[in-house]
C-alpha positions in Angstrom: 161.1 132.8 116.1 164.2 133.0 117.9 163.4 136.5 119.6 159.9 134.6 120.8 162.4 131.7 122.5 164.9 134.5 123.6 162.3 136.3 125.3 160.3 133.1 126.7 164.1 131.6 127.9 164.3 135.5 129.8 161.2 135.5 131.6 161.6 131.7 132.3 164.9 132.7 134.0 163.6 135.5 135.8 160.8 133.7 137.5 162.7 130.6 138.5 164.0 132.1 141.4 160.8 133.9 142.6 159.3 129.7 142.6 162.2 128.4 144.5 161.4 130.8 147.5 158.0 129.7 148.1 158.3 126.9 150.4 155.8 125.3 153.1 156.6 126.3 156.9 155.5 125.1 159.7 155.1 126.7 163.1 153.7 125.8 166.4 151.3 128.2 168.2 150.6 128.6 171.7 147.0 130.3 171.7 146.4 132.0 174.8 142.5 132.9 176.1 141.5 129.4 174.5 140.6 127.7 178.0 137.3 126.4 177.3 135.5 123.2 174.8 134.8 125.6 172.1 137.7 127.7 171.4 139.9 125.2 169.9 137.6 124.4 166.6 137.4 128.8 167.0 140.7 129.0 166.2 141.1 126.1 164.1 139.0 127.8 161.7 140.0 131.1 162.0 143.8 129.9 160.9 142.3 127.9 158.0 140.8 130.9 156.6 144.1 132.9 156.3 145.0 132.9 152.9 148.1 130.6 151.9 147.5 127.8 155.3 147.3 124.7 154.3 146.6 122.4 157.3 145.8 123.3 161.0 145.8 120.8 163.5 144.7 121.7 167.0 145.2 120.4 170.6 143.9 121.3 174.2 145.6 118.7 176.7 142.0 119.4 178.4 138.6 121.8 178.4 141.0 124.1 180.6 143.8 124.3 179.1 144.7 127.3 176.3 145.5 125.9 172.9 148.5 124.7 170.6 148.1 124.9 167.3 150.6 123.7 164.5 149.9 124.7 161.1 151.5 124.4 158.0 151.4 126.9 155.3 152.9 128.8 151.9 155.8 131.3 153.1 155.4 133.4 149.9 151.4 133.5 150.7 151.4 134.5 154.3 154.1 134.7 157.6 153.7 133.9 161.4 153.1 137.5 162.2 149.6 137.2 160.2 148.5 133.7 161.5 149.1 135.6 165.0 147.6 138.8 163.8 144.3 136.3 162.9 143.8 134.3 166.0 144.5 138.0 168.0 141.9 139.7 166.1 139.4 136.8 167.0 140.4 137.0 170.4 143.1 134.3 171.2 146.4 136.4 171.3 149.1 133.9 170.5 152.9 133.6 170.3 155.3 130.6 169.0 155.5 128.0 171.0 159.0 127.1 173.0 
């Protein structure tokens, strides 16, 4: 019984750290290419479907304008250079907003 809790204690202590790392992030998107009424909900759901985001919230000042996108997501699950490698492979290259 006590080598079950020794060993369950060990793992237990071992893991702890890998769970504090995982954190949400969030990071504002400038889409670029996203300049007309349908390419906002586009890339809206192409960022929701990237494994580990969590919320997406999109905004084109007007039907013109390219598209900012702020989304929130798991740092252990995914990273900015795959929610850009998403939107660029749908055809909205993108960078973080200044």
């Amino acid at each position: 019984m006590r080598y079950l809790l020794l060993v369950v204690s060990a793992v237990a202590w071992l893991i702890m750290p890998l769970s504090a790392r995982a954190a949400d992030r969030t990071v504002v998107l400038a889409v670029h290419h996203a300049d007309c009424a349908l390419c906002a909900p586009i890339v809206k759901g192409t960022l929701e479907r990237v494994k580990g985001v969590e919320t997406v919230n999109v905004s084109q000042p007007n039907k013109m304008a390219d598209v900012t996108a702020k989304v929130t997501f798991d740092n252990s699950a995914t990273s900015v250079p795959m929610l850009i490698a998403a939107t660029t492979k749908a055809g909205y290259p993108a960078d973080v907003a200044r």
